[in-house]
VOLOMI-410410 format. One record per residue (C-alpha): residue in three letters; x, y, z. Coordinates in steps of 0.25 Angstrom, whole numbers, padded with zeros to 4 digits, always signed. Example, Ala and Ser with C-alpha at 12.3 -4.5 7.8 and 13.67 -1.06 7.14 Angstrom:
<atoms>
ALA+0049-0018+0031SER+0055-0004+0029
</atoms>
This chain:
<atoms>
UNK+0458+0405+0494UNK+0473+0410+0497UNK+0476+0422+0490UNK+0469+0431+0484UNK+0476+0429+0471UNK+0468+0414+0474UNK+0455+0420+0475UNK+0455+0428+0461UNK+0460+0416+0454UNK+0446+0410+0458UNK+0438+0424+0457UNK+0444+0426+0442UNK+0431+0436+0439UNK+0436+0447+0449UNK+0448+0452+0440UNK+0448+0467+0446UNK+0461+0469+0456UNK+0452+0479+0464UNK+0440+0469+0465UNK+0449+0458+0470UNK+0454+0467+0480UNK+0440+0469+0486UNK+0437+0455+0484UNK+0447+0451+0494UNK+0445+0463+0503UNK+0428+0461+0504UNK+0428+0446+0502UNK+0429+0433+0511UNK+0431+0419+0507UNK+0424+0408+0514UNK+0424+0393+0511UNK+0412+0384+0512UNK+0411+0371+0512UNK+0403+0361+0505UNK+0389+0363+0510UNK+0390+0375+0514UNK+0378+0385+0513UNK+0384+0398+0508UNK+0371+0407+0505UNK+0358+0403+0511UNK+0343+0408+0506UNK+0338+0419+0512UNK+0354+0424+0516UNK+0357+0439+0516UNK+0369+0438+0507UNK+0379+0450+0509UNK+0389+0443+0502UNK+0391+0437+0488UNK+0397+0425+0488UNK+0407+0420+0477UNK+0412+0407+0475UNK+0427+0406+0475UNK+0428+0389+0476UNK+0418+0379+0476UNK+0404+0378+0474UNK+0389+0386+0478UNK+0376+0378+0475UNK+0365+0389+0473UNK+0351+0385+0478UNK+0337+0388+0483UNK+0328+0379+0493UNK+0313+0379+0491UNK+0307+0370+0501UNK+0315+0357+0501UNK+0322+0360+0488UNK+0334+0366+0482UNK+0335+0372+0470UNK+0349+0375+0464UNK+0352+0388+0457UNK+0366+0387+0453UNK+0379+0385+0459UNK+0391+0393+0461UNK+0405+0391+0460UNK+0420+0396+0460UNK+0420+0412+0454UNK+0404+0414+0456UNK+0395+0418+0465UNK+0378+0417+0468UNK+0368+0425+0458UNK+0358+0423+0471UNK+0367+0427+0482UNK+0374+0438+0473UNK+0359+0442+0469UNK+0356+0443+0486UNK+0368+0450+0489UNK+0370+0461+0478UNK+0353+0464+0482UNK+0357+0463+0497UNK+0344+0452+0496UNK+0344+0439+0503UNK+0350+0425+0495UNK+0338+0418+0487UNK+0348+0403+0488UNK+0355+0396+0496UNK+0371+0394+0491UNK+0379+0381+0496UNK+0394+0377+0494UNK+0394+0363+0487UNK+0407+0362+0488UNK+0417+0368+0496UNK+0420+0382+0493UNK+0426+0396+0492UNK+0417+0406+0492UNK+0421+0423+0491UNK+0412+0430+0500UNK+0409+0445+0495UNK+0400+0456+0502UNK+0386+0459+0496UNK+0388+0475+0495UNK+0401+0474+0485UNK+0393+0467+0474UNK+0388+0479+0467UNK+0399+0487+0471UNK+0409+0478+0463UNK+0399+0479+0453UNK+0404+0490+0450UNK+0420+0492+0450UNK+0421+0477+0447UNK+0417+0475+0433UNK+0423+0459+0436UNK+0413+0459+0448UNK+0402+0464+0440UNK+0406+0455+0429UNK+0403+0444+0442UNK+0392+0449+0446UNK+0385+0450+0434UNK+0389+0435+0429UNK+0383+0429+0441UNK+0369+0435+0439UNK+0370+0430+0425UNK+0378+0416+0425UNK+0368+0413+0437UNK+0356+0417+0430UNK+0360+0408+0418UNK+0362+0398+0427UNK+0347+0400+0434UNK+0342+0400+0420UNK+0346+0388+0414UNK+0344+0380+0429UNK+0328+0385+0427UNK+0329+0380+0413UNK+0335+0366+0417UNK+0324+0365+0427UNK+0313+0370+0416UNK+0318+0361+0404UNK+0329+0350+0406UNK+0325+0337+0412UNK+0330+0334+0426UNK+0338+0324+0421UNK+0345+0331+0412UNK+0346+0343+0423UNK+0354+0330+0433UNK+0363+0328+0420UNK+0366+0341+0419UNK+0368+0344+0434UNK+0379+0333+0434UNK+0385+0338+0419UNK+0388+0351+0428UNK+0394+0346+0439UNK+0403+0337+0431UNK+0406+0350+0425UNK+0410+0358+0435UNK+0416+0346+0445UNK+0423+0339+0436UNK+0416+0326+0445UNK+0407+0315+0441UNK+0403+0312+0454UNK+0392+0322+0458UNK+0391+0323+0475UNK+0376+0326+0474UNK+0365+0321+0481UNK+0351+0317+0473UNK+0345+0329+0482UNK+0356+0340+0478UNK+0354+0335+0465UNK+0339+0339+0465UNK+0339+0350+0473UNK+0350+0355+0461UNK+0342+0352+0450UNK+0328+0357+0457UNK+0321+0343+0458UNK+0318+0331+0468UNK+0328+0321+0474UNK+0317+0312+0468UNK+0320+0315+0454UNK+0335+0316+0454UNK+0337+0303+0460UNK+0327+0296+0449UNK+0337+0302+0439UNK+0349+0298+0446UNK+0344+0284+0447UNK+0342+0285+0432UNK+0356+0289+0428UNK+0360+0280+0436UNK+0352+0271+0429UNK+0357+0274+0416UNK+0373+0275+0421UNK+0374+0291+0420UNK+0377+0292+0436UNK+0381+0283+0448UNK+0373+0287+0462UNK+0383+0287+0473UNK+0379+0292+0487UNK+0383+0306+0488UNK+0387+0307+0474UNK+0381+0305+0461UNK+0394+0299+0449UNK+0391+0304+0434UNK+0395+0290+0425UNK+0392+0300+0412
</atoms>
């Protein structure tokens, strides 16, 4: 990021000239790489992280498995670590860049605060908590209700969506662990599409031919 001017072009929601001033002064940028673990389980977080570039996967481990919660990408930031920071409480998920990626780190103690002089940072603050609820909503009614194959067409519906790429680098596991289920299972259905021309299995990467 050069300028400021540079940063705010990115962070549109923060529109007060007084907020942006205090953005700059309290904040600090870091970049991550792919890989990358940003927020870990059980963390102290006395800081909010908010993504200027790039892209955070959001998930808990139980055991061996993962469970994806949601991810997070250019002009948002974390319902869970914003939940540990704003109750000065420990994070409950792990957060991990999946790309490489720009992230603005605030401190903890200015959430509230901001709250209220900013009504563009309360506005933040309070899309967060419900875009992410939303989101935790329909991921526990996916699980409940929609076949898992229909859940793997989905999954790659949204990343053609967002990436704009028919070739998916995921492995059979990341997919499993994304959609709550077994390797097992998710390389069944792979062979199956595959079967039936919907995708081609490459090593490392998985090509949509739909």
């Amino acid at each position: 990021m050069e300028t400021s001017a540079d940063l705010f072009k990115e962070l549109k929601s923060f529109s007060e000239p007084e907020l942006q001033k205090e953005i700059l002064k309290h904040g600090k940028i870091i970049k991550a790489k792919k890989g990358d673990i940003l927020i870990r389980e059980g963390q102290y977080l006395n800081f909010l992280p908010i993504v200027i570039k790039g892209l955070l996967r959001v998930y808990q481990e139980n055991e061996d498995r993962e469970i994806l919660l949601y991810y997070v990408g250019p002009e948002q930031t974390c319902m869970m670590s914003l939940s540990a920071a704003y109750f000065d409480y420990y994070s409950t998920a792990n957060g991990i860049a999946i790309k490489p990626s720009e992230i603005l780190v605030l401190p903890a103690h200015l959430i509230a605060e901001w709250q209220l002089k900013y009504p563009s940072w309360n506005k933040f603050i309070l899309k967060t908590f419900k875009s992410r609820y939303d989101e935790l909503l329909s991921a526990f009614g996916n699980v409940a209700f929609k076949p898992i194959q229909i859940r793997v067409k989905d999954y790659f519906s949204e990343y053609f969506k967002n990436e704009g790429s028919k070739k998916i680098p995921v492995s059979h596991q990341t997919l499993a662990n994304d959609l709550g289920t077994t390797r097992v299972v998710i390389s069944r259905i792979l062979k199956q599409f595959e079967k039936e021309n919907l995708v081609k299995l490459h090593r490392g990467y998985i090509e949509l031919l739909y």
